[in-house]
Each structure stands twice: as structure tokens, then as C-alpha cells.
C-alpha positions in Angstrom: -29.0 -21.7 -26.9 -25.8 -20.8 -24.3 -23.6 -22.2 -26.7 -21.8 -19.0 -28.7 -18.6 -17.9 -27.7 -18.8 -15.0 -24.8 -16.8 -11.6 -25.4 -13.7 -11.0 -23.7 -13.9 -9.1 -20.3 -16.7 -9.4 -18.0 -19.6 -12.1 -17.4 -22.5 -10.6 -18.9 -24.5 -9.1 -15.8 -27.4 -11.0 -16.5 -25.4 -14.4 -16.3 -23.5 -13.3 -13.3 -26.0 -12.5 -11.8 -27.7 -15.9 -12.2 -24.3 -17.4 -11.1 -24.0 -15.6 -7.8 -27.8 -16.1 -7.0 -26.9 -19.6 -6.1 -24.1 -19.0 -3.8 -25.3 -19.5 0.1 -24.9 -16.4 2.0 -26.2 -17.6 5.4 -23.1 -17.2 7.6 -23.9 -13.9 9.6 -20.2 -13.3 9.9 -20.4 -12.0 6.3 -21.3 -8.4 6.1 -20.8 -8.4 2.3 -20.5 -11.4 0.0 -20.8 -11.8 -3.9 -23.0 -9.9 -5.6 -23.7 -7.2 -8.7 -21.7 -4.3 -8.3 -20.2 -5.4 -4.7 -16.5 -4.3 -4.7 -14.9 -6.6 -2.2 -16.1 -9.3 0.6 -16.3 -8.0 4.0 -15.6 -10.6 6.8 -16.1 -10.4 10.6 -13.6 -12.2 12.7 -14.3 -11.7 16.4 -14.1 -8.2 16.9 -12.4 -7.7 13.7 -13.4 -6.6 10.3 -11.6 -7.7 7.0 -12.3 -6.5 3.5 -10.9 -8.9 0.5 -10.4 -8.1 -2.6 -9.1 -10.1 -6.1 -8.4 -8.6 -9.3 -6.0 -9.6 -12.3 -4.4 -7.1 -14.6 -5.5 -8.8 -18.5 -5.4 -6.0 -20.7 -1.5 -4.6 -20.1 1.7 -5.6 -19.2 3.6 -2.1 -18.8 3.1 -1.0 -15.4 1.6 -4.3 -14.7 2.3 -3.6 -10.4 1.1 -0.1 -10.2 -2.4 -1.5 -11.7 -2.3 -4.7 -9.9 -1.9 -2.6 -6.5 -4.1 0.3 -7.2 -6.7 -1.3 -8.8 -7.4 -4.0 -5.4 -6.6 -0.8 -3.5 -9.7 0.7 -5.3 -12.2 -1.9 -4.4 -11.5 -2.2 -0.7 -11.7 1.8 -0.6 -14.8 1.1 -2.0 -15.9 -0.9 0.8 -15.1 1.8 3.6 -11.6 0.1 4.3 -8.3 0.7 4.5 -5.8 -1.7 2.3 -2.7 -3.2 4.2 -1.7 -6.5 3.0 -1.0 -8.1 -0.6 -0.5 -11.8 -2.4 0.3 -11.7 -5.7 0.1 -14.3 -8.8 2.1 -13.8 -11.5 1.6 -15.8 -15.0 5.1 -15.2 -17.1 5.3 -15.9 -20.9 7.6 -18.9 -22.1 10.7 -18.2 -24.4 10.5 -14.3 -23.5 10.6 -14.1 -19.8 14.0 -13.0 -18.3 16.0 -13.1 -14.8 16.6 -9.2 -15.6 12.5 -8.8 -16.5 11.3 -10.4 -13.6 13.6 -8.7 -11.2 12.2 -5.5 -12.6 8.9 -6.8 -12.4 9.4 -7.6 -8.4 11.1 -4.3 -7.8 8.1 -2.3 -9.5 5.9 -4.1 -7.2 8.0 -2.8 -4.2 7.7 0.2 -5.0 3.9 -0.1 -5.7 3.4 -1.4 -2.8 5.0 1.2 -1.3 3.3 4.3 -2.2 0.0 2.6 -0.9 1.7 1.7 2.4 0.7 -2.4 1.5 2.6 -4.7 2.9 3.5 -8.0 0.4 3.1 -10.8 2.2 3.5 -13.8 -0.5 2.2 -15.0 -3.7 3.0 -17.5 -6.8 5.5 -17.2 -9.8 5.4 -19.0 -12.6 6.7 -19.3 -16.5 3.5 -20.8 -18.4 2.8 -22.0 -21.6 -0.4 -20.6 -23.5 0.0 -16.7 -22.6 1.4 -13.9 -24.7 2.3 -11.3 -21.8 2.6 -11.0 -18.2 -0.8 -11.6 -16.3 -0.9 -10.5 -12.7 -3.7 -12.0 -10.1 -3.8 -10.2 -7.0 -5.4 -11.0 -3.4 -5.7 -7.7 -0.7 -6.6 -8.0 2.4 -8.1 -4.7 4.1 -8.9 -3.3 7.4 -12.4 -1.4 8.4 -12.9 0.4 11.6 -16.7 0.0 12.8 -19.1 1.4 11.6 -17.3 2.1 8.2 -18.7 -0.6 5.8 -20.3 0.6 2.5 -22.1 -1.5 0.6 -23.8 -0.4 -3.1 -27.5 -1.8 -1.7 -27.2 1.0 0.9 -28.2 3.3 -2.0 -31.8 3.7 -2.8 -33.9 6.0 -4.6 -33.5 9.9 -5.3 -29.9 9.8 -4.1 -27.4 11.7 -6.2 -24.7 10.1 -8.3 -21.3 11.8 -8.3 -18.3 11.0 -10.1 -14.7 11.9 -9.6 -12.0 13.2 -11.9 -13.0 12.3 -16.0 -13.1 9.5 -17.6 -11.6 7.0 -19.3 -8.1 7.4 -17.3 -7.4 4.2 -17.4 -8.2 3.1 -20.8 -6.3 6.1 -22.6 -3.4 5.1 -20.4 -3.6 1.3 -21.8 -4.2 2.5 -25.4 -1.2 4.6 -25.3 0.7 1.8 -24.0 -0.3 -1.1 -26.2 -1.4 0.9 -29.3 0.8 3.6 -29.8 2.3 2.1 -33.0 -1.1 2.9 -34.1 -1.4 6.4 -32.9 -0.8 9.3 -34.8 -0.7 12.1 -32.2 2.5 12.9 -31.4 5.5 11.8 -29.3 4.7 14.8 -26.7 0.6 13.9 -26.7 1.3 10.1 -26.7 3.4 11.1 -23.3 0.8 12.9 -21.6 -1.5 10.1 -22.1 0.5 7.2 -21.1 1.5 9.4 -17.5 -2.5 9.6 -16.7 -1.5 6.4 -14.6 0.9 8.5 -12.7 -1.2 11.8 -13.0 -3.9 12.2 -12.2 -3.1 8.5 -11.5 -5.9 5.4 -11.2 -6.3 5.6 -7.4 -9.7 6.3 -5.9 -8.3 5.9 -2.5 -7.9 9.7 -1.6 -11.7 10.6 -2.8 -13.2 7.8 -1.4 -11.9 9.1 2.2 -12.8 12.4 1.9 -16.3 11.5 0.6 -16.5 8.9 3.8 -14.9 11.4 6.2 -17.4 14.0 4.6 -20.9 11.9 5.4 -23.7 11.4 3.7 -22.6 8.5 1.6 -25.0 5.8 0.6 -22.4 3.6 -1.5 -19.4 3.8 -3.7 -18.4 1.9 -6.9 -15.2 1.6 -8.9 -16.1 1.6 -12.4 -13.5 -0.1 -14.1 -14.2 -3.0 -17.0 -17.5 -1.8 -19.3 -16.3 1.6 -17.9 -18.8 4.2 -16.7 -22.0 2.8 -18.3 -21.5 -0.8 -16.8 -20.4 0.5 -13.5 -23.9 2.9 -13.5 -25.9 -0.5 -14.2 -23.9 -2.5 -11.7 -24.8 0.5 -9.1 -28.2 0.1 -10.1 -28.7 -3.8 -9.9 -26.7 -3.5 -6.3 -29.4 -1.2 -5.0 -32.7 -2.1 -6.4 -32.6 1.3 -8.3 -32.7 2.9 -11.8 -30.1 5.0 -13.0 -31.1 8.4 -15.0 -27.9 9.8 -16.0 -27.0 13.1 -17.3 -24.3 12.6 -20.8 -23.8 16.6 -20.7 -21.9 16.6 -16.8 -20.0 13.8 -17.4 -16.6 14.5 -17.9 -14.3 12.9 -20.5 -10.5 13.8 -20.8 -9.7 16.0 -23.8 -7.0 14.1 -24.5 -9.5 10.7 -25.3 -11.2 12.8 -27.9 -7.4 12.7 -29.7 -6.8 8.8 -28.7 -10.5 7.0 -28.4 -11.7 8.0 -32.3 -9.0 5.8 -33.8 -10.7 2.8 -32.7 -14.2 3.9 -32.7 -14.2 3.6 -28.8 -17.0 5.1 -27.0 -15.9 6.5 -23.2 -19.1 5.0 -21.2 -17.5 2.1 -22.6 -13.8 1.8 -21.5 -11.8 1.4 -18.8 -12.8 3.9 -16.5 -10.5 2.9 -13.2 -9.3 6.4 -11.5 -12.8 7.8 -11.3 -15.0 7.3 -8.4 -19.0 6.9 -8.5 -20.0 8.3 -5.4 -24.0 8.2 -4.2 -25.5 10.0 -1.4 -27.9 11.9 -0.1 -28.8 15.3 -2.1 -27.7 17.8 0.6 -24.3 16.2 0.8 -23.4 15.8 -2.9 -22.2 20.0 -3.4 -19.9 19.2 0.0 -18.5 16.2 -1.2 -17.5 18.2 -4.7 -15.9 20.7 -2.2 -14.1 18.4 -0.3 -12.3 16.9 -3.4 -11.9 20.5 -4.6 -10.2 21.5 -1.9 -7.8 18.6 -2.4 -7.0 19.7 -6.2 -10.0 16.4 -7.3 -12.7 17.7 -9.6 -16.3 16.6 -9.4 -19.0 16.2 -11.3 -22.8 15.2 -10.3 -23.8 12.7 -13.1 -26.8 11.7 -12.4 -29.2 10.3 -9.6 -30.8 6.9 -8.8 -34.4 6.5 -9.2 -37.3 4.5 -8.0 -38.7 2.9 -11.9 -35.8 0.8 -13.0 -35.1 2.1 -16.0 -31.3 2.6 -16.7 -31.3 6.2 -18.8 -29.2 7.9 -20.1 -30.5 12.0 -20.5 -28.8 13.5 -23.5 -28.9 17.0 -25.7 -32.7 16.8 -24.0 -33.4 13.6 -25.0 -34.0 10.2 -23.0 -32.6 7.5 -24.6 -31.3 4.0 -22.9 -28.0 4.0 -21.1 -25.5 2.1 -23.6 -25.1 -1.1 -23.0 -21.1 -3.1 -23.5 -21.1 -7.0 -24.2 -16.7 -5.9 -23.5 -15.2 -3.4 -22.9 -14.4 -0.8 -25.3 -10.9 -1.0 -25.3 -10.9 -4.5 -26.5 -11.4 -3.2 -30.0 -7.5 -2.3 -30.0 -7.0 -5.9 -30.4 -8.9 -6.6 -33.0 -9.2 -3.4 -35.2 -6.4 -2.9 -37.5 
């Protein structure tokens, strides 16, 4: 018993969960420390708040900055706060890393950097033995004016779940990237999906603002690895709630339905960074859609939390159990042939 191999990609919740449970959380000066489906820690330092975030980038190594910046960017949005400083690990192959390819790496992470007006302040470079591909850790430090912290337990029953853009964004992107040897769909369609990085992009920063400066919000989550389905059960455990979701409003790109078949890939399952879950309360949710509408984001309500804490999943009428993802989906590109 606890001795077979784990999949790649997440802790399974239930053993995360167990792990964090023993972690002392006693200092009042933290607002938001480890736990299910918490984004980012949230520190208080005198009369200032700090949000800090780490995340690595596993699954690509083209555009390996853009994801490293936008996906820490993600979780401190998350949290209500504002991203503004960056340290960066990098992990670099032996016998295939180059002066010329790591100058390129550092000047895409300038310009990553850039666009979300971070500042990079340090970090660690090294060529390793062991590794096949670049692997990026990055550490973000954020900003949160009072009164602005958002915190996935805030959530409770009979609040709405919404959702921003479709999904998988992110895992389409990777697949076209790593995979496209095994793709047959077209130079001109393989295009279009590896630009969903760039367009409609994997940042959640604009929405989440909107949504904040909106009101009404009871929490926010970035589903990212065990896409939509894991990030609707992490939502859940955060918040003491069930989760009835609705499979007809949630949107999925119509390019996956070309790209996700191939592998047998289901979208609840994938990658699903670029999409925002949203709760709050029910007379917000139609002025939150309109907000993001207004700024060319679509909306969708998915679903709402409940008080039993079932996790289901509403589909063609019927109530079935929300699909559960020992890895993500997309890890089947590596091992399906």
C-alpha cells in the first residue's frame, strides 16, 4: 500500500491534501497559506500586503518565458493582486544547450516580462544532467491594495460558477507545439493553434480585474494542470462546497475538436490555463459576463456550488460524476504513439 509509482503532473488531491493538513498555519500575519485550490500565499508585512507565487513550466520548452510569466501572473490575479517582481530558475539540458539558445531564452524573458510590466529581479542558471529540455521554475512576488484579497474558501453555497474564454487554450497550444509531427491538420490550422498563446493568449489578468472591479466575487481559481474538472474540485475542496456543473455551457475551442481526438484527450482534462473560474454571488454573475463582453472576453456560467458535496457533472439531462484525472490529459502525447 503507497508504494506504486504516481502519474506525472499533480499530487493526487487527496494526498495533498493530507500533506498540507500538517503544515502550522498559526502566524496571523498569513492571510492565505497552503491549501486545496489556494493560488498563491498572501503575507502581511507591517502595513503591507504581499502575494507569492511559484510555478515551473514541465510540459514545453517553446515559449518557455511567456508561460513561465503568465502563468505566476495568473495565480497572484487570482489572489486580488497585482504582479510586479520575478526570480527565475532555469534547468538547461547538457550537450544541447547553446550561448546563442540561452541568449534567446533571456531576451524572451525580457520581453515577457515586459508585456506584464514585471520587473526581473534575479534567479539561477544552470546546465544539468538528467533533463531532456529546458525546465523553468519561477518565483513572483505581488502587490494587494486592502481590502482586495480573494481566497477560494470565501465561496460557499448557491454561488454561481463562471468561466472565461474556452477551454483548453493552453493545452492545444502545447500539443501543437510538441506534437505537431503527429498532427494531420494542416500547416494553416497547426498555426492557429500554436498562436492561442498569443491570442486569445493564457493570461487571466485582464478578466480577473474586471470581475474584481465589477463586485460580487466570492473567489477566483486558475484552472491549469487536470484542467477544468480538477480546477472545479479544487474550487470545491477550498470552499467546503460541491460542484454541480453544466457540460452543455462550457465552452471548448473548435479548433481542440480537430487537435484533442488524436490522442484521445478529453478537454475537462487538459491544460486549461487562459480561462478564468470566477464564483459569486447570483445577481452579479450576468454583469460580470458583460463586463468581459465589453472588453471583447466571452463568458460562460458553468455551473454553481452547492451545499451536498457531491462534485457533478449535469450532462444531455443526465447527472453523472464530474470526471475525475490521476494527470493531466495532455500527458498522453508522451506516451501514445
Amino acid at each position: 500500500m503507497g508504494r506504486e509509482p504516481l502519474p506525472v503532473g499533480k499530487l493526487p488531491l487527496p494526498l495533498l491534501e493530507k500533506l498540507l493538513r500538517g503544515i502550522p498555519s498559526d502566524d496571523p500575519n498569513i492571510l492565505a497559506g497552503p491549501g486545496i485550490g489556494v493560488d498563491a500565499a498572501v503575507v502581511r508585512f507591517g502595513e503591507q500586503t504581499l502575494v507569492f507565487k511559484t510555478d515551473p513550466i514541465t510540459f514545453t520548452s517553446e515559449n518557455i518565458s511567456r508561460y513561465l510569466v503568465t502563468v505566476n501572473s495568473n495565480d497572484i490575479a487570482c489572489m486580488g493582486g497585482i504582479p510586479r517582481y520575478l526570480l527565475v530558475t532555469f534547468l538547461l539540458p547538457a550537450g544541447s544547450t547553446t550561448p546563442a539558445s540561452v541568449e534567446d531564452l533571456f531576451f524572451d524573458l525580457r520581453q515577457a516580462c515586459a508585456a506584464m510590466d514585471v520587473t526581473l529581479i534575479g534567479g539561477h542558471t544552470e546546465i544539468t544532467h538528467g533533463i531532456e529540455r529546458p525546465l523553468a521554475v519561477g518565483f513572483m512576488i505581488g502587490v494587494m491594495g486592502e481590502g482586495a484579497l480573494s481566497r477560494p474558501s470565501g465561496a460557499g453555497p448557491g454561488d454561481l460558477i463562471l468561466l472565461s474564454k474556452r477551454i483548453p487554450i493552453e493545452a492545444v497550444a502545447v500539443i501543437a507545439s510538441e506534437a505537431s509531427h503527429r498532427l494531420d491538420i494542416g500547416e494553416q490550422t497547426l498555426a492557429e493553434a500554436r498562436s492561442l498563446i498569443h491570442d486569445p493568449g493564457i493570461s487571466i489578468f485582464k478578466e480577473a480585474r474586471l470581475a474584481w472591479d465589477h463586485g460580487g466575487v466570492t473567489a477566483m481559481h486558475d484552472p491549469t494542470e487536470g484542467g477544468l474538472a480538477t480546477g472545479l474540485r479544487e474550487l470545491a475542496l477550498a470552499s467546503g462546497c460541491g460542484v454541480e456543473a453544466y457540460a452543455d455551457r462550457i465552452p471548448v475551442l473548435p479548433i481542440a475538436e480537430k487537435i484533442l481526438p488524436r490522442f484521445s484527450i478529453d478537454p475537462l482534462g487538459a491544460l486549461a490555463s487562459g480561462s478564468l473560474m470566477v464564483c459569486c454571488e447570483e445577481h452579479s454573475a450576468e454583469g460580470i459576463v458583460a463586463a468581459w463582453a465589453e472588453k471583447g472576453i466571452e463568458g460562460s456560467i458553468i455551473g454553481r456550488l452547492t451545499e451536498a458535496r457531491d462534485m457533478v457533472l449535469v450532462q444531455d439531462g443526465a447527472r453523472t460524476g464530474l470526471p475525475e484525472f490521476p494527470a493531466d490529459e495532455v500527458t498522453k502525447i508522451f506516451s501514445s504513439s
